[in-house]
N, C-alpha and C positions, 0 to 999 in steps of 0.2 A: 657817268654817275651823277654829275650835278642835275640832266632833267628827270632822273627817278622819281624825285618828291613836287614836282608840277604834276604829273601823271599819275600819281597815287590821289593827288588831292581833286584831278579831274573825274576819276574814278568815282571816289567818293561823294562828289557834287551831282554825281549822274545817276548813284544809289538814293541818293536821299529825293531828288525831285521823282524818281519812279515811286518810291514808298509814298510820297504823296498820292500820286494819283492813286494810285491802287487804293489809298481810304476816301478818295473822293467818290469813287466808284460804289467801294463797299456801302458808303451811308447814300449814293441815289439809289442802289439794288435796294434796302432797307426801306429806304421812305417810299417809295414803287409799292414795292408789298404790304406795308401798312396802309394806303389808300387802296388798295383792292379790298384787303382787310373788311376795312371801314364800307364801303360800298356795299349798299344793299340788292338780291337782285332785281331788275326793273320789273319783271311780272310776278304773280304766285304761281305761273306753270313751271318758268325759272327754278322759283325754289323748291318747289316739288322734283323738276328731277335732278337739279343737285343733291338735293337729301335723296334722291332713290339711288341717283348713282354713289353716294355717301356709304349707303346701307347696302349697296349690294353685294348677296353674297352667289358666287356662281356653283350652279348647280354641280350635284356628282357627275361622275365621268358613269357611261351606260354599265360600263365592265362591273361597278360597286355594286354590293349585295345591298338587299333593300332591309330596311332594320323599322318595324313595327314600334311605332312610339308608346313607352310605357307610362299608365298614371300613374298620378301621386299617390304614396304609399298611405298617406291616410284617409285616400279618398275610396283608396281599394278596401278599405277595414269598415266592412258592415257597420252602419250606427248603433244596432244594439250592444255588439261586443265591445263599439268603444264606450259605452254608457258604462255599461259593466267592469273594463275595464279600471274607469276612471272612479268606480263607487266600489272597487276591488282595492286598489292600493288604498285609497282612504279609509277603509276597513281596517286595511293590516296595520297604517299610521295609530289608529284606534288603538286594536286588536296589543297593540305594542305598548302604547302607553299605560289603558289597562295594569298592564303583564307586570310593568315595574313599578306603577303605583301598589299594587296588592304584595309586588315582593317588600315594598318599603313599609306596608304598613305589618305585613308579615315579620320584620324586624321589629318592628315598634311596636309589637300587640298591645302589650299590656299596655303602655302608655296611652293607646288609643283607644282602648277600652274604660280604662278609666276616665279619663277627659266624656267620653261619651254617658258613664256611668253617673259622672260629675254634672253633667247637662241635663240629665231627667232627673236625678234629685234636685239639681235648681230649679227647674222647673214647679217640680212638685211644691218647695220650699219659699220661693221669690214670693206668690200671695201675703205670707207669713210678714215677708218683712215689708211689704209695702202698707199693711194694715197696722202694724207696730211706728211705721213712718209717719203713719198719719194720727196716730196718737203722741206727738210728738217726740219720740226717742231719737238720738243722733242715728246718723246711718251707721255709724261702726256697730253702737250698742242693740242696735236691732238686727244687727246680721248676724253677731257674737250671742244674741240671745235663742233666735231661730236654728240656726246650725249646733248649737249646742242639745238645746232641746230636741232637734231633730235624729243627731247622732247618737242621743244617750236613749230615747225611745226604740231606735233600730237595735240599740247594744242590748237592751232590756227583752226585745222580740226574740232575739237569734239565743240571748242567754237561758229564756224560758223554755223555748224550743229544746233545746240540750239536758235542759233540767227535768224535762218529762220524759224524754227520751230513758235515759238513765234512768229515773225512778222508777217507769215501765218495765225495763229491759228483761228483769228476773219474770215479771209474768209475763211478760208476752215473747219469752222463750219457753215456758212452760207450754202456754196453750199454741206453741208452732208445733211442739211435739205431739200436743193430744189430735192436733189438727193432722197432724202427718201421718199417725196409728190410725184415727176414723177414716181416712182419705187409704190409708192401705186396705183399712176394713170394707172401704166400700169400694176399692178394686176386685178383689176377690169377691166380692157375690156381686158385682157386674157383668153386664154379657158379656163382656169383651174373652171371659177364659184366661182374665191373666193368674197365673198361680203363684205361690208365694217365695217360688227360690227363683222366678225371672223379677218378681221385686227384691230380692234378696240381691241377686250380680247387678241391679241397677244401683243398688246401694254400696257395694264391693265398688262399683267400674271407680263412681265418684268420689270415694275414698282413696282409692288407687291414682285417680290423677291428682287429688290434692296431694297428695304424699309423694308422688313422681316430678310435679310444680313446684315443691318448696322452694327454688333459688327463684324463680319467675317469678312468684308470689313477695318474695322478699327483697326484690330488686323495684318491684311495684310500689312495698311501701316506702323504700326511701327515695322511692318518684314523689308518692304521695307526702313525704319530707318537703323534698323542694317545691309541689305543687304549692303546700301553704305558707313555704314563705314567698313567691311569686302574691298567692292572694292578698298575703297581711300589705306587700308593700304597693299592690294594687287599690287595696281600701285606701292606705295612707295618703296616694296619690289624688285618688277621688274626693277626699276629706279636704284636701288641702287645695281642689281644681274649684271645689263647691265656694268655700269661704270665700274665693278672690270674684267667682262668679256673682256670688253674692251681691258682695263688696264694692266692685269695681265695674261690674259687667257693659257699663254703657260706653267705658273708655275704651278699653279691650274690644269692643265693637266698631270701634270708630277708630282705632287702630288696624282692626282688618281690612276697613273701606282704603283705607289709603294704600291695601297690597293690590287695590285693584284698578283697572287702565281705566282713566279719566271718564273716556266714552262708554264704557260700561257700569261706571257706579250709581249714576242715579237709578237706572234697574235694581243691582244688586242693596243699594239702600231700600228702596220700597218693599223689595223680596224679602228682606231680613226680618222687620217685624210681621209678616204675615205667616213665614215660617216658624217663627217665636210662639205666635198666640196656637197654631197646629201645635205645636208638639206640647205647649203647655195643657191644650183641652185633650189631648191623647193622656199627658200622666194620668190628670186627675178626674177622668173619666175611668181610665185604667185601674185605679187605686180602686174608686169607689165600686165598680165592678167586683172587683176580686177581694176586696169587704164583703160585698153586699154574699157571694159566693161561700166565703170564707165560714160568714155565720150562721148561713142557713143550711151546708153541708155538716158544717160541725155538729150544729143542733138536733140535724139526724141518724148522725154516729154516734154523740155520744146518749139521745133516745132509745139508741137501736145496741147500750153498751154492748158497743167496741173498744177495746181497750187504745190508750192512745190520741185518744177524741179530739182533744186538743191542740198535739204538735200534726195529727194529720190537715187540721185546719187551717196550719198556719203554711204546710205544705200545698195547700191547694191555693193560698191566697199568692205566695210568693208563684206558683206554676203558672198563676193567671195571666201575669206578665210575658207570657210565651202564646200569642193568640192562638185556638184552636187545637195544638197538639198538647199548648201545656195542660188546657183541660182536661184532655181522652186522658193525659200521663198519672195526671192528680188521680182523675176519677178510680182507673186502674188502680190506682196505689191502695185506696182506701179500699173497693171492692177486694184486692185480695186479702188486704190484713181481715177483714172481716169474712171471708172464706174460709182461712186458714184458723181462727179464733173460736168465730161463734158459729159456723156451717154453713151451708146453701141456702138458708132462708134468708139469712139474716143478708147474705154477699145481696142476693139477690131484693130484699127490701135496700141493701146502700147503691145498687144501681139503678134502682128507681129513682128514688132521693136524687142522686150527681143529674140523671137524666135528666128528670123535672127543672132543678134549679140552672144547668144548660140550657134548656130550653125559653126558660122566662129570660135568660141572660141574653140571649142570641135575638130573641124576638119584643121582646120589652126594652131590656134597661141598654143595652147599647147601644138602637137608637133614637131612646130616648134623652139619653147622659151624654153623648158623643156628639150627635145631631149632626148637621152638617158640616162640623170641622173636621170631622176627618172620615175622609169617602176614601176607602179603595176596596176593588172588587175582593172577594174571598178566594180568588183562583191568586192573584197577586198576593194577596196575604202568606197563601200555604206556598205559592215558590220562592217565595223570601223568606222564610221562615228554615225552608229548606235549604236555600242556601248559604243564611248565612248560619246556618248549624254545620253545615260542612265548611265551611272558610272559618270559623274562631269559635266553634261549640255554643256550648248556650249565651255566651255573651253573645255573639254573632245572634244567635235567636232572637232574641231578647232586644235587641237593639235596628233590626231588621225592620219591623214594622214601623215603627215610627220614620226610619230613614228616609221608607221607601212615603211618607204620610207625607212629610215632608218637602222631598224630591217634587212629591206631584204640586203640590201649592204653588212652590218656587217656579217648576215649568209653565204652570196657568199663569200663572202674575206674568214672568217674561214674554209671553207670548203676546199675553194683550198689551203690555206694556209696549211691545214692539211693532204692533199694529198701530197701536194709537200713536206712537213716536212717526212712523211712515206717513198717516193719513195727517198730521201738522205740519208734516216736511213737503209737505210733497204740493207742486205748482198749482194756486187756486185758479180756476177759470174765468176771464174777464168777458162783460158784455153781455150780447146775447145767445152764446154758447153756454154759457153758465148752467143754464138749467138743462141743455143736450147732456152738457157734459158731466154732472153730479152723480155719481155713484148710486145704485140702486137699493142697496143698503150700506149702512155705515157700520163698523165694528162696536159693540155692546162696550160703553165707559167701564173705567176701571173703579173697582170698588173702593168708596173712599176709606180710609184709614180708622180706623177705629180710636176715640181717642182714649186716653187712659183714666182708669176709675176718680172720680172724686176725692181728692186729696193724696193723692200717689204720685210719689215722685219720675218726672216721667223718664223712660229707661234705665231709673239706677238699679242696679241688683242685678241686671238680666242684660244679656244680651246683643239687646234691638234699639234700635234711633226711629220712632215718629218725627 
């Protein structure tokens, strides 16, 4: 028992010097293989077929089915279809946005009609205070004098309007009636063979559906309830978009530049007053137009007494505002009250009259008064006009042309503007390349900026920043 612990401790003198070697070993296998590592091969045919033998991969076995290599699937996809494609979704991204801008402003009509309504009476109205500015009035008291004056002249128009209307009404429901006896008189001795009891059930049917109508009829009017108080609080809105437009309009301006991205505002600043002076030579080209219409159609209705002479005047001046249909609409209006009143002579002398002063209107004064601010073809006028009579009625009308007078200014400005920003960015040619390399034409300068009238504050009241 005493030499157990000699021989355990021999044991373990003979473990420990093998675990040495064993790591002596281990780190010369290590440092061996890091100088192989390190060694580069002595030829480049060396290296070439290390890297082939690297890479290689050994072919199928003969028994494997042979598998025809497919292209890439976008190389397989026709260039036209991916064109199409790719101007396909960018459509529908469109097509989409669109869709929920029109339902927002769909919720917002009225307000956005107003605001709009507010913006061609400033228009109209801004001259006003810029000329009172320069007669030295503070800016509050000259926009508080303009606007007032302005509002109390339109309240004066619509209230006269009403006032003739009414004081008409009893004769010119008398002579609808004498108008509708000679109009039955001269059915029956026309060729046509109509007799007088198939005018009689035509008078019976009409009767029979207003009387069958009553709750539809009365459901109408207190539509037309809510319709006016919708208007009153659309006026109050436009009343009160006008005054600050007035007022304020250059800050409000220069609050909207800052909604927009860095890199695109000096465009959208340059665009803004060129869009300003378009829409302002649209009102007041507009206005005097549909004056000039107002009082030479008048003057021939009530020569030609037609009862009415007056408020239909004033109907044809406000229809004016509706290019080209509100015309026909006018025109119509007045041809039948003079149909129905004073006979077919008389309709037919007020369609000569509308015709005539259309015609000097179309071919003379618009453009002569309009002149080159505001260009857009007549085919674009009547689908705008169109459409936007189906998207928010006559406001939609009404407010269509100018949008679209607008829109086109803003597009020509950005364009050149975007040319001319390209041909300054863009690398000049040094040496004797220079002149190889010059462009064969250069894009047409942008027009400079108009400056504002003599003694006019510039941008207050309105809109736009020079």
């Amino acid at each position: 028992m005493s030499k157990l612990p000699g021989w355990l401790g021999r044991v373990g003198a003979e473990l420990t010097e093998l675990g040495k070697r064993l790591e002596e070993r281990r780190a010369a296998a290590e440092a061996e293989a890091d100088r192989d590592a390190d060694a580069e091969p002595a030829t480049p045919a060396a290296a070439d077929h290390a890297a082939a033998t690297a890479d290689h991969v050994p072919p199928p076995p003969a028994y494997a089915p042979s598998v025809a290599a497919r292209p890439d699937p976008v190389a397989a996809i026709p260039w036209g279809m991916r064109v199409a494609a790719e101007a396909g979704w960018r459509l529908l991204v469109l097509a989409g946005t669109l869709w929920v801008l029109m339902r927002v402003i769909s919720a917002v009509q009225l307000v956005v009609l107003a605001f709009v309504a507010a913006l061609l009476v400033t228009a109209m109205l801004q001259p006003t205070v810029a000329r009172l500015r320069r007669y030295g009035l503070p800016r509050g008291l000259a926009t508080a004098v303009t606007a007032i004056l302005g509002f109390v002249i339109m309240g004066l128009v619509g209230w006269f309007v009403v006032w003739q209307v009414m004081d008409n009404l009893d004769t010119l429901s008398d002579k609808v009636r004498d108008g509708i006896d000679e109009l039955k008189r001269w059915l029956l001795d026309s060729p046509f063979h109509v007799t007088e009891q198939q005018i009689n059930d035509v008078a019976k049917n009409l009767s029979d559906t207003i009387g069958t109508n009553t709750e539809e009829i009365t459901s109408a009017g207190l539509q037309g309830v809510t319709v006016m108080v919708e208007v009153l609080t659309g006026i109050l809105l436009a009343m009160f978009s006008t005054l600050f437009l007035l007022y304020d309009g250059k800050r409000i301006w220069q609050w909207v530049l800052k909604l927009v991205p860095a890199q695109a505002r000096p465009g959208v600043a340059g665009a803004g007053p060129r869009a300003w002076r378009t829409l302002t030579a649209y009102v007041r080209g507009t206005v005097l137009v549909a004056m000039i219409d107002a009082i030479f159609i008048g003057l021939g209705i009530w020569f030609l007494d037609v009862p009415m002479a007056v408020p239909l005047a004033v109907f044809i001046f406000l229809f004016a505002f509706i290019p080209l249909v509100g015309a026909v609409v006018s025109g119509a209006l007045a041809v039948v009250v003079a149909l129905v009143t004073e006979g077919v002579f008389t309709a037919l002398m007020v369609l000569v009259a509308v015709l005539a002063v259309q015609q000097i209107e179309g071919h003379v004064l618009q453009p002569f008064i309009l002149g080159r601010a505001v260009r857009v073809h007549p085919l674009a006028v009547v689908l705008s006009v169109a459409a936007g009579g189906m998207v928010a009625g006559i406001g939609g009308a009404v407010v269509a042309v100018p949008l679209v007078a607008v829109t086109n200014t803003v597009v020509g400005y950005l364009r050149a503007f975007g040319q001319e920003a390209a041909v300054r960015h863009a690398p000049q040619p040094r040496g004797a390349t220079a002149i190889g390399a010059a462009p064969a034409s250069t894009p047409p300068p942008l027009p400079a900026a108009e400056p504002p009238p003599e003694g006019e504050d510039e941008g207050e009241g309105k809109p736009s920043v020079h």
